[in-house]
C-alpha positions in Angstrom: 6.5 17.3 -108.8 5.8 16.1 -105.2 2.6 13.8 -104.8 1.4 13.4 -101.6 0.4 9.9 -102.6 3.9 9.1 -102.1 3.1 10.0 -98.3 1.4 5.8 -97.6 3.0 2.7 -97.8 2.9 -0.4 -96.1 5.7 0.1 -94.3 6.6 2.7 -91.6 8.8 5.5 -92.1 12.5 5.5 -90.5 11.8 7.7 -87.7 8.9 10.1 -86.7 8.0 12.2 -83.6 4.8 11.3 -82.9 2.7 8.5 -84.1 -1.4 8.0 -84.4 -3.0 5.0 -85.2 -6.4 5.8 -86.8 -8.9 2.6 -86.0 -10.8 0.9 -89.0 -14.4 2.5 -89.3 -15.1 -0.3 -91.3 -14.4 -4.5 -91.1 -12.8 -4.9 -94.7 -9.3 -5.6 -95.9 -7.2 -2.6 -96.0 -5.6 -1.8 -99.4 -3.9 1.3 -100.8 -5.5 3.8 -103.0 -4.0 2.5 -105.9 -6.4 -0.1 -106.0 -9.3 1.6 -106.3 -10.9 2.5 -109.3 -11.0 6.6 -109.7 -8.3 7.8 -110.7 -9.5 11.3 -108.5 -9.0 9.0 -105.2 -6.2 7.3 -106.7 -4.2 10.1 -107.0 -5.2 11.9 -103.6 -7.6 14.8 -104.9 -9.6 14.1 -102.3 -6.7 13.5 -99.4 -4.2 10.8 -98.8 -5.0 7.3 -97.0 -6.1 3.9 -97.8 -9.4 1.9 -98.8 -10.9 -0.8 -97.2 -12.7 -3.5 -99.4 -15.9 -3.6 -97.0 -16.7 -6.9 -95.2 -19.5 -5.3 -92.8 -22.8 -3.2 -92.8 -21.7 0.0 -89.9 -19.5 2.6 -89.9 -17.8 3.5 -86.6 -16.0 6.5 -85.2 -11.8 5.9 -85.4 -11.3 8.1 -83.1 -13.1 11.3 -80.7 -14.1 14.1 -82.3 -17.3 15.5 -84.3 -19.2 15.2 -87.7 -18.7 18.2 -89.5 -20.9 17.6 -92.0 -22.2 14.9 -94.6 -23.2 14.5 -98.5 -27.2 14.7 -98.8 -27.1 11.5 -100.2 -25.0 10.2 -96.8 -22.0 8.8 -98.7 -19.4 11.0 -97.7 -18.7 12.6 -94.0 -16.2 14.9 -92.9 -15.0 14.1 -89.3 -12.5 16.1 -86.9 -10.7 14.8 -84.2 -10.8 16.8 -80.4 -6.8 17.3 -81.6 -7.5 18.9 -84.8 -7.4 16.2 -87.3 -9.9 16.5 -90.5 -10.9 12.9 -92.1 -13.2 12.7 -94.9 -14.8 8.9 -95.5 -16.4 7.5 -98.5 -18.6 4.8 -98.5 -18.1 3.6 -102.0 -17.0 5.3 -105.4 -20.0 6.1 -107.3 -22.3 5.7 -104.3 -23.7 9.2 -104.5 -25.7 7.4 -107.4 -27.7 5.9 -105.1 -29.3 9.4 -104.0 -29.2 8.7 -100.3 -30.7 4.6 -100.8 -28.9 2.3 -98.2 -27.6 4.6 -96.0 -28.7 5.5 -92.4 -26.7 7.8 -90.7 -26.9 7.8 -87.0 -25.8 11.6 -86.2 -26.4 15.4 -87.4 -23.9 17.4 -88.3 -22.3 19.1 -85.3 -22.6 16.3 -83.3 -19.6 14.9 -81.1 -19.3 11.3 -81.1 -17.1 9.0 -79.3 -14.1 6.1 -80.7 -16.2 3.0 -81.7 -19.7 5.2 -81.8 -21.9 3.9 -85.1 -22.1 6.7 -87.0 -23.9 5.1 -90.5 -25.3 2.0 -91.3 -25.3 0.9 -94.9 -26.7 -1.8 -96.9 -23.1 -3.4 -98.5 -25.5 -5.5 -100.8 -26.5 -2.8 -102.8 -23.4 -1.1 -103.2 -21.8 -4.2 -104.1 -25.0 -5.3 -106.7 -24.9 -1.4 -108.1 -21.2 -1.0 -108.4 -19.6 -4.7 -107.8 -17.5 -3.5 -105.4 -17.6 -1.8 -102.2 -14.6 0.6 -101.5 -14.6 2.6 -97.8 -11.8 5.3 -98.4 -10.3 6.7 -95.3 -8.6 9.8 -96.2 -6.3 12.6 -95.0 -5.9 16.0 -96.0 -3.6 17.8 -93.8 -0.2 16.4 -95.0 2.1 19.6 -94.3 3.2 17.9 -90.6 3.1 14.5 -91.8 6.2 12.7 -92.6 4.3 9.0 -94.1 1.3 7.4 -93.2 1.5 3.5 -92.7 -1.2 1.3 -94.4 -1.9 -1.7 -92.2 -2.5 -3.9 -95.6 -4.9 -6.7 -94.2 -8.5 -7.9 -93.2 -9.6 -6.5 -89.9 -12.6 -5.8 -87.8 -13.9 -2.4 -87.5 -12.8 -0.5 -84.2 -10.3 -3.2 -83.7 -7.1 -2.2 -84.8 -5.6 0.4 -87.2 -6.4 0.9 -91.1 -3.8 3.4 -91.0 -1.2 4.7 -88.8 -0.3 8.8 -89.2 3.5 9.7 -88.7 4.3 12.9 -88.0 7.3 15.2 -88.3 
């Protein structure tokens, strides 16, 4: 059976038509899905993509595009990108726990925002005290066009550089 967790790895794939680098939202180190503890992100329920271990306290924009919409508790939000592309981010695993406490989001739902733009602040402290780790997943669900996705597996600064970098068929 195909998994389209098979889709990331550190390494590019042979050839693709058309590449997009996706820029960390986050500072963190970048790591693959494996590592994180849910085995419902693990194994791409929730889309394909990496997770950043979280080294600062704001959540940028990786790319143009607009906030579709976001948990009531501000954990989660659902981006897309002026070219189509639909992202969902995570701040944390079991940070819906927290009922909304430490996060600050900067936009309403609808809004178009712009590469770099803070879109959440979040208080890594508590996240990291509550859970003991701190887990920003970057994920992908469209994975019909794509042919691999290419996990930049290292510590970065957010809006820097890539997290991730799409390769498409």
């Amino acid at each position: 059976m195909w998994n389209p967790c098979n889709l990331v790895s550190s390494s590019a794939p042979e050839s693709s038509r058309l590449q997009l680098p996706v820029l960390a939202p986050v500072s963190g180190k970048v790591g693959l899905l494996d590592d994180v503890p849910s085995p419902a992100y693990a194994n791409g329920l929730f889309g394909v993509g990496v997770a950043i271990d979280m080294a600062g306290h704001r959540l940028q924009a990786p790319f143009d595009g607009i906030l579709q919409d976001h948990t009531a508790s501000g954990e989660q939000l659902r981006l897309r990108s002026r070219q189509g592309l639909e992202m969902l981010i995570q701040l944390g695993i079991d940070s819906h726990k927290l009922m909304g406490e430490g996060f600050r989001a900067k936009l309403r739902s609808g809004q178009a925002f712009t590469q770099g733009q803070a879109l959440m602040d979040f208080d890594l402290n508590l996240l990291k005290r509550r859970f003991g780790i701190a887990h920003c997943l970057v994920l992908i669900s469209q994975t019909s066009k794509l042919i691999g996705i290419q996990a930049h597996c290292h510590s970065m600064l957010a809006g820097q550089e890539p997290c991730m970098t799409l390769h498409f068929r």
